[in-house]
C-alpha positions in Angstrom: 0.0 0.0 0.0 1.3 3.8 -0.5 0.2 6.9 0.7 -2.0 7.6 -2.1 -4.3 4.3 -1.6 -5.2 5.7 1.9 -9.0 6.9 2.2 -9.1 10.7 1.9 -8.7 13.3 5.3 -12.4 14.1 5.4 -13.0 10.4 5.6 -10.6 8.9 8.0 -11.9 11.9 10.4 -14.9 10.7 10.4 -14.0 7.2 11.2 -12.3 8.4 13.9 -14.9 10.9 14.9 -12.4 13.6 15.0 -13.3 17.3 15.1 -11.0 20.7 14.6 -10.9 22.8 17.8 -11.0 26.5 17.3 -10.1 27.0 20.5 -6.3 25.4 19.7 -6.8 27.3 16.3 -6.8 24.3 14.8 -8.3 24.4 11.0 -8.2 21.6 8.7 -7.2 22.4 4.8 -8.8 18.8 3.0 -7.8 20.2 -0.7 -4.8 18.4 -2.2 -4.5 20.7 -5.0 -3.6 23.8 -2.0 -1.5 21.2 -0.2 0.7 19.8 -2.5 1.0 23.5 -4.1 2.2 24.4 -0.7 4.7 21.8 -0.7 5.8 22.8 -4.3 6.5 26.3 -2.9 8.5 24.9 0.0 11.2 23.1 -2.7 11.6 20.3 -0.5 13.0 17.0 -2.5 13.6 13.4 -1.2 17.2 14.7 0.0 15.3 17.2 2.8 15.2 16.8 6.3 11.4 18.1 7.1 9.6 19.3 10.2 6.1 19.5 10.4 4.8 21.8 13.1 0.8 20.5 14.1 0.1 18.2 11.2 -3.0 17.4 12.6 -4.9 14.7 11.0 -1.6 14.8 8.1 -3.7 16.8 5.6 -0.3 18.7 4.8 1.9 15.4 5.9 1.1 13.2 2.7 2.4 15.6 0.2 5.3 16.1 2.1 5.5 12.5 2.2 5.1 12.2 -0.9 8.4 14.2 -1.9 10.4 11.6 -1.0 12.0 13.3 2.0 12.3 12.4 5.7 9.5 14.2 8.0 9.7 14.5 11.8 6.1 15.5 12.4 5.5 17.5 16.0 1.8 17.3 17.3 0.8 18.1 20.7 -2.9 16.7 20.4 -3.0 13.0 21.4 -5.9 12.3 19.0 -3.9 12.7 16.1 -2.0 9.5 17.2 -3.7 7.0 15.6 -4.2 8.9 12.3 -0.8 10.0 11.7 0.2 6.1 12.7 -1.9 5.1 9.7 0.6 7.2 7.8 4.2 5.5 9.7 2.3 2.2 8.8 2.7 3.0 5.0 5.9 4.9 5.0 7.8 3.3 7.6 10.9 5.0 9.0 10.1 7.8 6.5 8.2 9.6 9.0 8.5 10.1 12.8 6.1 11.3 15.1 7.1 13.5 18.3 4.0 14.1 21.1 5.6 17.5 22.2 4.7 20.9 22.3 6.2 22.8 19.6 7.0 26.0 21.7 9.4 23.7 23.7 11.2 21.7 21.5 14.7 22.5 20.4 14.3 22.0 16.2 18.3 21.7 16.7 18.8 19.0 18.8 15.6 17.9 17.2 17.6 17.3 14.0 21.3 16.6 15.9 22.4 19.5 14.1 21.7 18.5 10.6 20.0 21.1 8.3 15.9 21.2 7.7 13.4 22.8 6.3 10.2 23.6 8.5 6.6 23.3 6.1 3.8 23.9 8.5 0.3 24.8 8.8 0.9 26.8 12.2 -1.8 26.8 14.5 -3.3 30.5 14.7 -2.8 31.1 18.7 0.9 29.8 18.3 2.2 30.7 15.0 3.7 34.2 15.8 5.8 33.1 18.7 7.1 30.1 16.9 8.4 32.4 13.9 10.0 34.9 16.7 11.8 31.4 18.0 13.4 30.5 15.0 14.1 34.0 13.8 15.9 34.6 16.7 18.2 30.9 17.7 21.3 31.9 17.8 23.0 29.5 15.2 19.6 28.3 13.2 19.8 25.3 11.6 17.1 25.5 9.3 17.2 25.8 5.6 13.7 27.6 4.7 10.6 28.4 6.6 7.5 27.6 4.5 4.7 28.5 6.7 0.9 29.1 6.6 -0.6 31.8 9.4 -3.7 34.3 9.3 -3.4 36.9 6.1 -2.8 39.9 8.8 0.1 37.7 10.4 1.6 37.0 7.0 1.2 41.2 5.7 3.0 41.9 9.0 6.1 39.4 8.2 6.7 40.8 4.9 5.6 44.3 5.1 7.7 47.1 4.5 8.3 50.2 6.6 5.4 53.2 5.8 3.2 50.4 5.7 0.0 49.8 7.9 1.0 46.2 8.4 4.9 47.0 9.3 6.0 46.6 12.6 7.9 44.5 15.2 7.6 41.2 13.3 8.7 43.1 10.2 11.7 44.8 11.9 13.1 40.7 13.3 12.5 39.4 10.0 14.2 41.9 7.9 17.1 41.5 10.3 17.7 37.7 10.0 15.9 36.4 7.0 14.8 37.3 3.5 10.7 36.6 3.1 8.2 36.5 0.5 4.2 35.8 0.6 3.9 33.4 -1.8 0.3 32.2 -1.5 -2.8 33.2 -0.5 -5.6 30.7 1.0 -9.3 31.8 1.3 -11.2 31.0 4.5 -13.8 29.2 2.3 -10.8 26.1 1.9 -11.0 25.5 5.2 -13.1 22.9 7.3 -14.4 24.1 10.0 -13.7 28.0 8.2 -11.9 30.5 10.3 -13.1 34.2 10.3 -10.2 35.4 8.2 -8.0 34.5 5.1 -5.0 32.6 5.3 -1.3 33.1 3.4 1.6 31.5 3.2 5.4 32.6 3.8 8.5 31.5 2.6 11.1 32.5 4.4 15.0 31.6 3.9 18.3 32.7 6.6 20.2 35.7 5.7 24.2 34.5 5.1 25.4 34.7 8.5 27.9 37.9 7.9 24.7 39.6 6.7 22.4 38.5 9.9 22.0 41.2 13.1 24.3 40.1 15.8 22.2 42.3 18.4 19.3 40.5 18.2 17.7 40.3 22.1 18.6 44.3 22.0 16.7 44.5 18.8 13.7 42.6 19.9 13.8 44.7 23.4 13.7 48.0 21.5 11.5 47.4 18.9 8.8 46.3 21.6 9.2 49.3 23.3 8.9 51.2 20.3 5.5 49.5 18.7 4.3 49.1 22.1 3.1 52.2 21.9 2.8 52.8 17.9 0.9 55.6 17.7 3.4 58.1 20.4 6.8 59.7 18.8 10.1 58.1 19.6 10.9 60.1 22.2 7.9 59.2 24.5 7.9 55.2 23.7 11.6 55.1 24.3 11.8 57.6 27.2 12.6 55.0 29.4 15.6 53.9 27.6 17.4 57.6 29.0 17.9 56.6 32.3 20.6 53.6 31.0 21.8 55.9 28.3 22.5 58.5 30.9 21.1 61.1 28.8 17.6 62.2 27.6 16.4 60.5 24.9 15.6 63.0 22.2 19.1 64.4 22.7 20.4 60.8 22.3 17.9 59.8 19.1 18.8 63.9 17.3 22.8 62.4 18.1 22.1 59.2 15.9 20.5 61.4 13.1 16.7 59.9 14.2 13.9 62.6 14.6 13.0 62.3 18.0 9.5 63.2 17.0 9.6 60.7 14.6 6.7 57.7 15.1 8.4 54.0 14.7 6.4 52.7 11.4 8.8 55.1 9.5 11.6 53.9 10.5 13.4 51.3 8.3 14.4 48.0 9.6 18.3 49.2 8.5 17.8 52.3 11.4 16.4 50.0 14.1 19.2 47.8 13.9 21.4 50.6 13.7 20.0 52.4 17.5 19.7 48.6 18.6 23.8 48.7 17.6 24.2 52.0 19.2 22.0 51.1 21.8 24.3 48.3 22.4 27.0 50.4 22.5 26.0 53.0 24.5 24.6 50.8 27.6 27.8 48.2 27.9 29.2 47.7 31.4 33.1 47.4 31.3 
């Protein structure tokens, strides 16, 4: 038997009288001509190592399958034991299934070091702090990120600064990885169907001489600064004065930044350059 003999999602649900939970943000996408697309998009081959991040019932897991390549599968809900079993019954050592929640597992010493690519369907309450994890390891191992999350999510990954969408998630992205939305997924393709569209990102790691060193300062000030979006500089980072030992305006006006200037139009190349100076300015000898 092969993977493709195997009764469809819808139906093996139903055998197993299995429901989505929107409460886990869990939303099942049944049509194989949007998952294998997605997969397409990925470029995995059968020489990938693959992690899949809430497979769920494996709507997403067969094509991956399919490929060729190895696939470490990581699902937190029991439920999905037996179905994704159905799936190690067929492929054998091809796939491996890891009961673990995805927020605390190590994709690293998941993979002993070996490269991967990560294809997922993230679930919607997770999805953002997942992306912030890998963005920010400090020696990633991963190849690509191909990854489906709510449209908004997915606008606020790629967007650029002067856009409504550009903010915090933009700013960590732009520092470590170059992204692109490649797809997007109407509600309507989904069972049971959320409240808002889907899209997915493809996401691969800047060289390493070209990836922010000062990443935890970067993610510190750029959450200050969006924090409070709508305020100048100078009032969202007022706090920062009493390290810097000066007041703020004076120290933004120094580093050629109007202090009255609101974050969303500033690029991602000046945060990371107050995040340096920032850096800088706030060592301890």
């Amino acid at each position: 038997m092969s993977i493709h003999d195997l009764p469809g999602i819808a139906q093996i649900l139903q055998r197993h009288g299995l429901g989505a939970h929107k409460k886990f943000g869990q939303h099942y996408l049944f049509d194989l001509n949007l998952t294998e697309k997605i997969v397409r998009l990925s470029g995995v081959t059968a020489n990938d190592l693959v992690i899949e991040i809430g497979p769920g019932p494996g709507g997403l897991t067969r094509p991956l399958l399919s490929t060729g390549a190895k696939v470490l599968v990581i699902e937190t809900d029991p439920k999905f034991t037996p179905l994704l079993e159905e799936l190690q019954t067929v492929t054998g050592q091809q796939l491996e299934l890891f009961l673990e929640d995805a927020l605390k597992v190590n994709l690293d010493e998941l993979t002993d070091g070996k490269p991967y690519k990560v294809v997922a369907n993230l679930p919607y309450n997770v999805g953002t702090a997942l992306l912030i994890n890998w963005l920010t390891a400090p020696k990633p191992g991963w190849q690509s990120l191909t990854l489906m999350f709510q449209l908004e999510v997915a606008e606020r990954i790629t967007a650029k600064a002067g856009s409504s969408h550009y903010g915090r998630l933009s700013i960590l992205t732009a520092a470590t990885a170059s992204a692109e939305l490649v797809m997007h997924i109407p509600a309507r393709a989904f069972t049971p169907p959320p409240k808002v569209a889907s899209a997915v990102v493809h996401l691969e790691p800047l060289p390493p001489e070209q990836r922010f060193a000062d990443l935890e300062v970067l993610a510190r000030l750029t959450a200050m600064a969006f924090g409070q979006k709508r305020k100048m500089l100078r009032a969202s980072l007022k706090p920062l004065g009493a390290e810097l030992g000066q007041d703020i305006s004076d120290w933004l006006s120094a580093q050629k930044i109007d202090p009255t200037a609101r974050p969303e139009t500033l690029s991602p190349t000046q945060f990371m350059m107050l995040a340096t100076k920032l850096h800088e300015n706030t060592k301890r000898p």
